[in-house]
C-alpha positions, -999 to +999 in steps of 0.1 A: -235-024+672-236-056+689-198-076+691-190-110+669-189-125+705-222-107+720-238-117+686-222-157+686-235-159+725-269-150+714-266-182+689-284-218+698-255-243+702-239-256+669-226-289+663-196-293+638-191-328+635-209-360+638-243-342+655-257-372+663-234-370+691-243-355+723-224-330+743-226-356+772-202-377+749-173-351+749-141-357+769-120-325+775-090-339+759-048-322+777-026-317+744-003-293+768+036-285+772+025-294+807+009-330+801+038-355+807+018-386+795+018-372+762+058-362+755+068-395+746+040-394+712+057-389+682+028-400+653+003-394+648-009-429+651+006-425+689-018-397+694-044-415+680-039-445+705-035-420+732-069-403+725-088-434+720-072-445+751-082-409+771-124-418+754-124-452+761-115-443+799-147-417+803-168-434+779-162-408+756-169-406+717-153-369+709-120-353+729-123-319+725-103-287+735-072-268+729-081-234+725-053-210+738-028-245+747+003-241+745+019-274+723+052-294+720+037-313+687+041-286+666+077-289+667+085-317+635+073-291+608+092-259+598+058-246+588+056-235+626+090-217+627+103-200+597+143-187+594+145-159+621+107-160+634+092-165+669+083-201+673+043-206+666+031-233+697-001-220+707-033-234+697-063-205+690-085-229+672-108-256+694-101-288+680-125-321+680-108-356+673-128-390+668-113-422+657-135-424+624-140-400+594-169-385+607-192-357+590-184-321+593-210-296+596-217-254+589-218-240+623-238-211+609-252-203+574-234-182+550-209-188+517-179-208+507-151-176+516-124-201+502-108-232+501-074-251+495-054-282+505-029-267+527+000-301+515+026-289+541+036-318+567+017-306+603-004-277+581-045-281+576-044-306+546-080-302+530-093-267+548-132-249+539-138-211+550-167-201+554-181-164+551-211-153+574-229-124+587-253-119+613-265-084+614-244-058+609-213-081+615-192-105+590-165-130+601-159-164+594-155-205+604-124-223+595-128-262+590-090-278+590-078-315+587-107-325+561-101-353+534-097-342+499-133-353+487-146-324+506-130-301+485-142-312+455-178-295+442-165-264+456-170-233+445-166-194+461-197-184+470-217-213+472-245-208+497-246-230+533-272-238+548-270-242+589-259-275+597-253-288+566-227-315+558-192-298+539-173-326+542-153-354+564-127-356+586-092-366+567-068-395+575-032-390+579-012-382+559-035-361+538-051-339+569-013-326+577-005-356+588-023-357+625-046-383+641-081-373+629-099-345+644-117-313+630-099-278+637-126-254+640-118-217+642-141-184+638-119-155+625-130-119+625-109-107+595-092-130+573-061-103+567-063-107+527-061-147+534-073-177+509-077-208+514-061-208+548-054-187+582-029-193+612-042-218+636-010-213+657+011-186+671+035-169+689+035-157+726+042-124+710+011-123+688-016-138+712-029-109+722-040-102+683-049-132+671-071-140+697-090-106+696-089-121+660-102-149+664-122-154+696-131-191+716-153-213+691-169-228+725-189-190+724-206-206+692-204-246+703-211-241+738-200-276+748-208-278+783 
């Protein structure tokens, strides 16, 4: 039996937000410990001057990246570090920002899995899963930082077509509280989880959670 990532390579290239955009639009986009421009940002209107500063330079209209980064930004919300836990500070979704509440997309075809509006300040805000299979093989997409109008209609098990519009990207406060962008993240096995799934985490779990939940570029392919 062919692997999630053998299977997802195999896939034509899936755009998950704004599709009218072409991949020759995308700026890789340094969110890094090891970035110094960016450890004086605080908001997340700073980060949003920031990006649209980093697009404007290389005639950009999408920064993308982030997948496997190790981040300081993390560090204003407890959700990242309960009492007596490692700290969570690295990234294992690929995330897509754009100054606009642009459309977001299905990468694949499949069912609503589950959705909720994750309130918690630095958390998902308004978060779809969706449930797919390609041959023998079921996993997932997670779509984080969405406004609360894509939530509503909803219902588990609702068929997706490829490609077809979920939502839109949320404004702070209500997407977590972050600069707009889309989290995207494909998950293997959703460990018993509704509604939601770590999109951070310790040193001491990376090996798991990204055999969990491999690089979404296999499925974007953004050159």
């Amino acid at each position: 039996m062919k692997t999630v990532i053998e299977l997802l390579s195999r896939c034509e290239a899936s755009k998950v937000i704004a599709p009218h955009i072409p991949y020759s639009e995308y700026v890789p986009l340094d969110l890094s410990i090891s970035n110094p421009t960016i450890h004086h940002l605080a908001t997340a209107k700073d980060y949003g001057v920031y990006i649209q500063k980093n697009l404007d330079a290389n005639a950009g209209k999408i920064a993308f990246g982030g997948y496997q980064e190790i981040r300081n930004l993390y560090q204003r919300s407890s959700v990242f570090k309960a009492d007596n836990s490692e700290e969570r500070n690295i990234h294992i979704g690929l995330d897509l920002w754009i100054n606009e509440t642009a459309t977001v997309h299905a990468a694949l075809g499949g069912t609503i899995h589950s959705f909720h509006n994750n309130t918690a300040l630095g958390d998902y805000g308004p978060t779809i899963i969706i449930q797919h299979q390609l041959e023998d093989s079921i996993f997932h997409t997670l779509y984080g930082h969405l406004s609360e109008e894509s939530l509503k209609g909803k219902q588990v098990g609702d068929i997706v077509e490829p490609g077809e519009q979920i939502g839109n990207l949320g404004l702070a406060p209500i997407n977590g509280d972050y600069a707009p962008h889309l989290h995207f993240q494909i998950i293997k096995d959703m460990e018993n989880k509704v509604g939601d799934y770590p999109g951070v985490c310790s040193s001491t779990r990376l090996n798991h959670y990204t055999t969990n939940c491999p690089d979404p570029n296999v499925l974007l392919k953004i050159n």
